[in-house]
ZAMARGU-4260 file (C-alpha; in steps of 0.2 Angstrom, whole numbers, plus 5000, padded with zeros to 4 digits):
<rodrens>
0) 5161/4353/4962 | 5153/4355/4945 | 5161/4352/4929 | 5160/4366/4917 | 5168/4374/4902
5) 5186/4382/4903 | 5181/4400/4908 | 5170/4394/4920 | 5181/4381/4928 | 5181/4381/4947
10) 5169/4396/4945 | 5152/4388/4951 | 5149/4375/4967 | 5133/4371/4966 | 5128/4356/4979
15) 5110/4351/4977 | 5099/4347/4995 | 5085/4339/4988 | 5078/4338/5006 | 5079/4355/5008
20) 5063/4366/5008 | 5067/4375/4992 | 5067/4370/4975 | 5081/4363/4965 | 5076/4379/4953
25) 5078/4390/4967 | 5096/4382/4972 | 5102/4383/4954 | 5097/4400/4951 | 5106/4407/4972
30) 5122/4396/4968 | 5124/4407/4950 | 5119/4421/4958 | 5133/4419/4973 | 5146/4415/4960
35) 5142/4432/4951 | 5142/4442/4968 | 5158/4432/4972 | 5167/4437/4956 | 5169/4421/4953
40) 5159/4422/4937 | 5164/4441/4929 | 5154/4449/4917 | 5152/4441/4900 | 5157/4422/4908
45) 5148/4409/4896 | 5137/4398/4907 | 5134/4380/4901 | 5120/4379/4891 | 5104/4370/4901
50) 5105/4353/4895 | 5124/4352/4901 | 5120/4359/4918 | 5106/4347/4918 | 5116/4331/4914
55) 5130/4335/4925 | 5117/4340/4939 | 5107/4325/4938 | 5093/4335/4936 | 5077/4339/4925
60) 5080/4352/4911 | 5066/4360/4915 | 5073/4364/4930 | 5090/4369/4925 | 5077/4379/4911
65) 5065/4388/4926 | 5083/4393/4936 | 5088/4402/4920 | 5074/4410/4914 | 5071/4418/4930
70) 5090/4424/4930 | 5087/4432/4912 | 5070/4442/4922 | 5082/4447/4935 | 5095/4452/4923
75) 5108/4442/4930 | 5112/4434/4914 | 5109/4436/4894 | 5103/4422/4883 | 5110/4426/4867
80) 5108/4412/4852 | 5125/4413/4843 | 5134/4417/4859 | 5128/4406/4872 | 5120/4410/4891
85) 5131/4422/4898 | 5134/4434/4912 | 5125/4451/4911 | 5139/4463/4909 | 5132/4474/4921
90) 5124/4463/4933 | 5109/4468/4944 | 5115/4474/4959 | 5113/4463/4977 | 5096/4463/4987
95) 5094/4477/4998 | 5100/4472/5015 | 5085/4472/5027 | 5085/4488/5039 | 5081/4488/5057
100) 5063/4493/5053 | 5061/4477/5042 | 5066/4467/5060 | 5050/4474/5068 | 5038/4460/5066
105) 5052/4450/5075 | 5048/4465/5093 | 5044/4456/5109 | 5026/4463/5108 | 5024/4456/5091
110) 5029/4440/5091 | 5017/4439/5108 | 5004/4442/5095 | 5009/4430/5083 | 5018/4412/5091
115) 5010/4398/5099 | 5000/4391/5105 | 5007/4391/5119 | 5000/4389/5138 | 4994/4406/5147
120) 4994/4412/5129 | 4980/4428/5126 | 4970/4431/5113 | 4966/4413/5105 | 4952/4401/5108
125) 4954/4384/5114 | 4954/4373/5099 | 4953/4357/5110 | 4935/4361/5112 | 4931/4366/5094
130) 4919/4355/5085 | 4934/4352/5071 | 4924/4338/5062 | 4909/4347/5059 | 4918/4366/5054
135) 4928/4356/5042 | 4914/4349/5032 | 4906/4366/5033 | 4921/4373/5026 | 4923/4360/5013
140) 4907/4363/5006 | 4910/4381/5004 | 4925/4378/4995 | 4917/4367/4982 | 4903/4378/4980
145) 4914/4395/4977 | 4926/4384/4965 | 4910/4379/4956 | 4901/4399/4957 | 4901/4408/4940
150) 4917/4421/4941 | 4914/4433/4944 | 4918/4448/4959 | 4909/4447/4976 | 4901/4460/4986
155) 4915/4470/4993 | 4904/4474/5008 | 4902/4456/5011 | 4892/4441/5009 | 4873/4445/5012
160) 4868/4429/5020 | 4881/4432/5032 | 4879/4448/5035 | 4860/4446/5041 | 4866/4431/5050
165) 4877/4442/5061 | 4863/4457/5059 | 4853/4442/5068 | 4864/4437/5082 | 4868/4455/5088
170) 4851/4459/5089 | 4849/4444/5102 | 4866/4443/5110 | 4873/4461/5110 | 4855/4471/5110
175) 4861/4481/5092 | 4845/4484/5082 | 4853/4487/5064 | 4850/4478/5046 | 4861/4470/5035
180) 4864/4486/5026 | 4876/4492/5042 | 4887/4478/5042 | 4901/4475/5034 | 4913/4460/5034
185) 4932/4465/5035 | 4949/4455/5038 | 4948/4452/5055 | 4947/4469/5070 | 4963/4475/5060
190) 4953/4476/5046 | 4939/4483/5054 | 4948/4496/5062 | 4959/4500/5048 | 4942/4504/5036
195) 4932/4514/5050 | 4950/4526/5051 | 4949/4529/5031 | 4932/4531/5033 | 4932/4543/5046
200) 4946/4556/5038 | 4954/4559/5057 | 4972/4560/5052 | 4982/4573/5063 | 4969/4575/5076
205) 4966/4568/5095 | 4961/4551/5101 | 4955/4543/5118 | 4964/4526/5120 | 4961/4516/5135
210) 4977/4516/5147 | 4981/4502/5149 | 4974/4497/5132 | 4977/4486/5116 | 4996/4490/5111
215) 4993/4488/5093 | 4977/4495/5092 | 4988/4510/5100 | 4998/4507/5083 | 4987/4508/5071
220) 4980/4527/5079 | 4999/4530/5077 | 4999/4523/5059 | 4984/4534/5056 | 4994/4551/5062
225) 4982/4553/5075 | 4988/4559/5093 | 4980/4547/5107 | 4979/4553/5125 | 4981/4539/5137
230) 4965/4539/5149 | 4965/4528/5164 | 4956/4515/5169 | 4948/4508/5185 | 4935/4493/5189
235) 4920/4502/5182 | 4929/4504/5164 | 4937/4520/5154 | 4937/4537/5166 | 4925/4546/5155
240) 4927/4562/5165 | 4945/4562/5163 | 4943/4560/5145 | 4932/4575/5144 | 4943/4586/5155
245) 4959/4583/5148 | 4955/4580/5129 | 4934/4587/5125 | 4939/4590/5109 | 4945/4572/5102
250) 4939/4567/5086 | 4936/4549/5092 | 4935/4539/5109 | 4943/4519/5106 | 4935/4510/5121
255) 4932/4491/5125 | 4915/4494/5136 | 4909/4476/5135 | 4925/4468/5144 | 4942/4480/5145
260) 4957/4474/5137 | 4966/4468/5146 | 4959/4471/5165 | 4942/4466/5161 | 4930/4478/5169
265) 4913/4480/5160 | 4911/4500/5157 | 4896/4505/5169 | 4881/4512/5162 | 4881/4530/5173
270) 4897/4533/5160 | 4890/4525/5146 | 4878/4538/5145 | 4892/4551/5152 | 4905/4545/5135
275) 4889/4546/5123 | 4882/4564/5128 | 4899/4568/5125 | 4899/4561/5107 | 4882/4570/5103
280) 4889/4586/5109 | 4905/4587/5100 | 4901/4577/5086 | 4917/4565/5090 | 4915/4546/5086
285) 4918/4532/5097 | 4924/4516/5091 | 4917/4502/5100 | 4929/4486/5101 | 4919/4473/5106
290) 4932/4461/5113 | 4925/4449/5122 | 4910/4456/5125 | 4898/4441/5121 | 4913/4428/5132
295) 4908/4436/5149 | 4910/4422/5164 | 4900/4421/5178 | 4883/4432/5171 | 4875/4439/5157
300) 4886/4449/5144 | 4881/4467/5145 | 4873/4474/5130 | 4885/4483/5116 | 4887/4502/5118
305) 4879/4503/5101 | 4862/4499/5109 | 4862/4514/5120 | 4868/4524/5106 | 4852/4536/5097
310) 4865/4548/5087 | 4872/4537/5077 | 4889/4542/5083 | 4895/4524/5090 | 4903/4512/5076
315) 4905/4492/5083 | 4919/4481/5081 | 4918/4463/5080 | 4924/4447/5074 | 4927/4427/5075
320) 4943/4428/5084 | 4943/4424/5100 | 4925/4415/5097 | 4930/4403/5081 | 4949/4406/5078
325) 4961/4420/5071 | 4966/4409/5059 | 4949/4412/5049 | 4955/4434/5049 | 4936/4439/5049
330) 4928/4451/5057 | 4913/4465/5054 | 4908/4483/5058 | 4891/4490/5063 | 4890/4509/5057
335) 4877/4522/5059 | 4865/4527/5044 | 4872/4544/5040 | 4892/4532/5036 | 4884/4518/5025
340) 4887/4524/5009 | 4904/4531/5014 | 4908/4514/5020 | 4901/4505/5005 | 4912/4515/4993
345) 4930/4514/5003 | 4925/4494/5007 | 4925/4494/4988 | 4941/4504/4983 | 4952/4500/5000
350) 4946/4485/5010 | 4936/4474/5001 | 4929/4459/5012 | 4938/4441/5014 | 4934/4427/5000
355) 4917/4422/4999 | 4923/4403/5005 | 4928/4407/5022 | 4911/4420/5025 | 4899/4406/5019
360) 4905/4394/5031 | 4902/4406/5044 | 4886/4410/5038 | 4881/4391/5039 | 4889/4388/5054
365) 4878/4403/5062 | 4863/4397/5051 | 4861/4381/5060 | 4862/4386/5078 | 4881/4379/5080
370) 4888/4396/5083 | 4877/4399/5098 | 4880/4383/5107 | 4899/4383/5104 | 4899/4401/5114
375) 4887/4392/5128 | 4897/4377/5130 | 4916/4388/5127 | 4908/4399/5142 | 4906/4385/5153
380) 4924/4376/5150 | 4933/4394/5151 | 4924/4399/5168 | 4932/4382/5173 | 4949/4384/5169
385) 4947/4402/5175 | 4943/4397/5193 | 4954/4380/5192 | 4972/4394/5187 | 4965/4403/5201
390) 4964/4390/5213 | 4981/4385/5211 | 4989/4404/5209 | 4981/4406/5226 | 4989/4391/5233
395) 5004/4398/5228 | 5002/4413/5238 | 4996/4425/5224 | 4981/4437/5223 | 4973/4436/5207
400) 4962/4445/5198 | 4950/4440/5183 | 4953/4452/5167 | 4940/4445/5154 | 4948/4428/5145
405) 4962/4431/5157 | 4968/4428/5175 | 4978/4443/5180 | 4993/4441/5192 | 5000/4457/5199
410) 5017/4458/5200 | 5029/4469/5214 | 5035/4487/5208 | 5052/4486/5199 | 5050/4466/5192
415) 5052/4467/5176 | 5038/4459/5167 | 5045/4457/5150 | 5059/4449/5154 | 5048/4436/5164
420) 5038/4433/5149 | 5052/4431/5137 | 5060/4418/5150 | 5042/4410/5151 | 5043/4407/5133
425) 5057/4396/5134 | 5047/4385/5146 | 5033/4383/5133 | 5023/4397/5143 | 5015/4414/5137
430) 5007/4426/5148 | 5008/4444/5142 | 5016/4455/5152 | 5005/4469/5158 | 5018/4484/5156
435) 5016/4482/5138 | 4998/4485/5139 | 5001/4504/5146 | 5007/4519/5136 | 5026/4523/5136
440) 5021/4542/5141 | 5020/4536/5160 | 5021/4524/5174 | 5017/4508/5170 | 5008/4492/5183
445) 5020/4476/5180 | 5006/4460/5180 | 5006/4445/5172 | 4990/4439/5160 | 4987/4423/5160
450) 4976/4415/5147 | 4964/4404/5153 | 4959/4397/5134 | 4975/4387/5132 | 4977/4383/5151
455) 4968/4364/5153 | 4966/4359/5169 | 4977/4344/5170 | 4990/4356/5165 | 4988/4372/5177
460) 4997/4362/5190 | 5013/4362/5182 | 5012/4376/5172 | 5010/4385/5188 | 5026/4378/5196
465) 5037/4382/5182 | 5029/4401/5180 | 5030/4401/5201 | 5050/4397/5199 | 5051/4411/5186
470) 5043/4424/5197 | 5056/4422/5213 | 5070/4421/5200 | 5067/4437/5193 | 5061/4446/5209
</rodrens>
């Protein structure tokens, strides 16, 4: 208990952790503010001045000092000179309590988005095999060398030397013809797809998305006010045909042709041509996710839908995610001629790119060939996990299917998937359920998706037997 002047006696109980993650400030200033909320201090309460409160705290008066002065901001207390600190007379009120939509982050589907690593987890390279040595200096450099740039602000649309480095690569990797001009570095595929929506002005009207697709890519055409029509997929890709005859008039198509998220199924060319005749002829857009397009196991990657595409109504989505790491939130789009500028002038009022730092370390890392043999030797560890998970699934009795970066257990109708995951998760495993995948408008497949990235092989054995005790549990 702290000693304080009469009015005040018994009034404040602060008890200092100087372990705890916050600062002293920061205690000082939530113990006054409890007291207030408490009653124990009422309006017009004298406070001890801050070099009391320091002494008997044991603390710094700059800390005592810092609490106050950010008490005064917050208009929980009044420093007047003849009369003392004292208690605003009418207080600010207490912080809005957080509302169920505040909790949303916290979903099941988010937080599979966002914790790990965890075995079997999706959507994240395998940072065992990462040269880490080497991307550190490269990243080092870049950060001495923007600290030591003249300020002033970057190019919104993105660095050039990065983007004719990426120009570059899909020229040889993905078969895009385009030049720097067309690209445009974002914050990652949210970013991305979050500046090609405000570019494209398709609030209130219709959408193809892949079914199963990408849950919060089905969001984000939710965010945007757009109504999304859930079109099937088989093993040759989006049905293109049922896209036309159930929703010709869509604005925009959203389609993963290079692998499909999540079953992994490369879009055939008969419906390539099919989905871009479409596009010509109604003028609608398609989005083109590239989402693992360049990581295919076991043959050549396709080429990109934007190669086909002589309108100018395809737009491609890329970026260093599942390639580098997430961490890095960078990614690129490739537009057609006709969007350029529109894209230039929203990239500079809405969605400028990334820090020049992280972009130059790309650029150099793609400059000097290391880009290229990362993806050649990551191909050749993941097709080993890959086969290795399948191996062992199969010698547990399951059929097993191959979605991309992923190993696909199908599950009985009527097992819940979800509630495998989340039980999964509290044995350090994290395969995605597959029922979260499919719209909520109709049936969904319950599956597993197993990660190969994070899956090492000295580790599938056991992994498996614990996910393999999960299963017959819950079924």
């Amino acid at each position: 208990m702290l000693w304080v002047p009469s009015d005040m006696a018994n009034a404040l109980n602060l008890a200092l952790d100087r372990r705890a993650p916050t600062t002293l400030a920061e205690q000082i200033r939530s113990g006054i503010i409890a007291a207030i909320e408490s009653g124990a201090l009422r309006p017009g309460a004298r406070l001890p001045s801050w070099r009391d409160l320091a002494a008997q705290l044991g603390v710094a008066r700059g800390t005592v000092m810092t609490a106050y002065e950010r008490l005064t901001d917050e208009q929980w207390i009044v420093s007047q000179r003849p009369g003392g600190t004292r208690v605003a007379k009418y207080p600010a009120r207490k912080p809005i309590q957080s509302t169920s939509s505040d909790k949303v982050s916290s979903s099941a589907l988010y937080r599979e988005v966002v914790s790990g690593p965890a075995i079997f987890q999706m959507g994240i390279p395998a940072s065992d095999c990462f040269p880490t040595t080497l991307f550190a200096r490269i990243r080092a450099h870049a950060a001495r060398a923007e600290a030591q740039a003249p300020a002033v602000y970057p190019d919104p649309r993105g660095e050039p030397e990065l983007r004719r480095h990426i120009a570059a690569h899909l020229a040889v990797a993905r078969g895009i013809q385009s030049t720097p001009s067309h690209v445009f570095i974002t914050s990652g595929f949210s970013g991305a797809l979050g500046l090609v929506l405000s570019v494209l002005r398709v609030h209130g009207k219709t959408a193809w998305m892949e079914n199963p697709g990408f849950f919060l890519t089905r969001n984000a055409l939710d965010l945007a006010q757009l109504t999304h029509v859930p079109i099937p997929v088989d093993q040759d890709g989006v049905v293109v045909s049922y896209g036309i005859e159930h929703a010709g008039n869509a604005a925009l198509a959203l389609v993963t042709p290079g692998q499909q998220a999540p079953l992994g199924g490369t879009l055939v060319l008969p419906r390539r041509i099919q989905l871009l005749e479409w596009a010509r002829r109604t003028k609608a857009w398609i989005i083109e996710d590239d989402y693992l397009g360049e990581l295919q196991l076991g043959r050549r990657a396709a080429p990109a839908l934007a190669s086909l595409d002589t309108a100018g109504r395809v737009i491609h989505i890329g970026s260093f995610s599942k390639t580098v790491s997430p961490t890095l939130r960078l990614g690129f789009v490739v537009v057609p001629s006709e969007l350029v500028q529109q894209f230039a002038e929203t990239a500079m009022c809405l969605a400028p790119a990334p820090g020049p730092a992280v972009q130059h370390a790309i650029s150099e890392f793609m400059g000097e060939g290391h880009y290229m043999r990362h993806l050649r030797r990551m191909k050749r560890v993941y097709t080993a996990r890959s086969e290795a998970l399948q191996a062992a699934l199969a010698a547990r009795g399951y059929t097993t299917d191959v979605g991309g970066l992923a190993v696909l257990l199908r599950l009985p109708e009527g097992v819940d998937d979800l509630v495998i995951g989340h039980e999964a998760r509290e044995e350090g495993l994290a395969p995605g359920a597959l029922s979260s995948w499919f719209s909520p408008l109709g049936a969904k497949q319950p599956g597993l998706l197993l990660g190969v990235a994070t899956a090492t092989e000295e580790r599938i054995d056991d992994a498996c037997d614990r996910l393999h005790r999960l299963i017959v549990k819950f079924s």
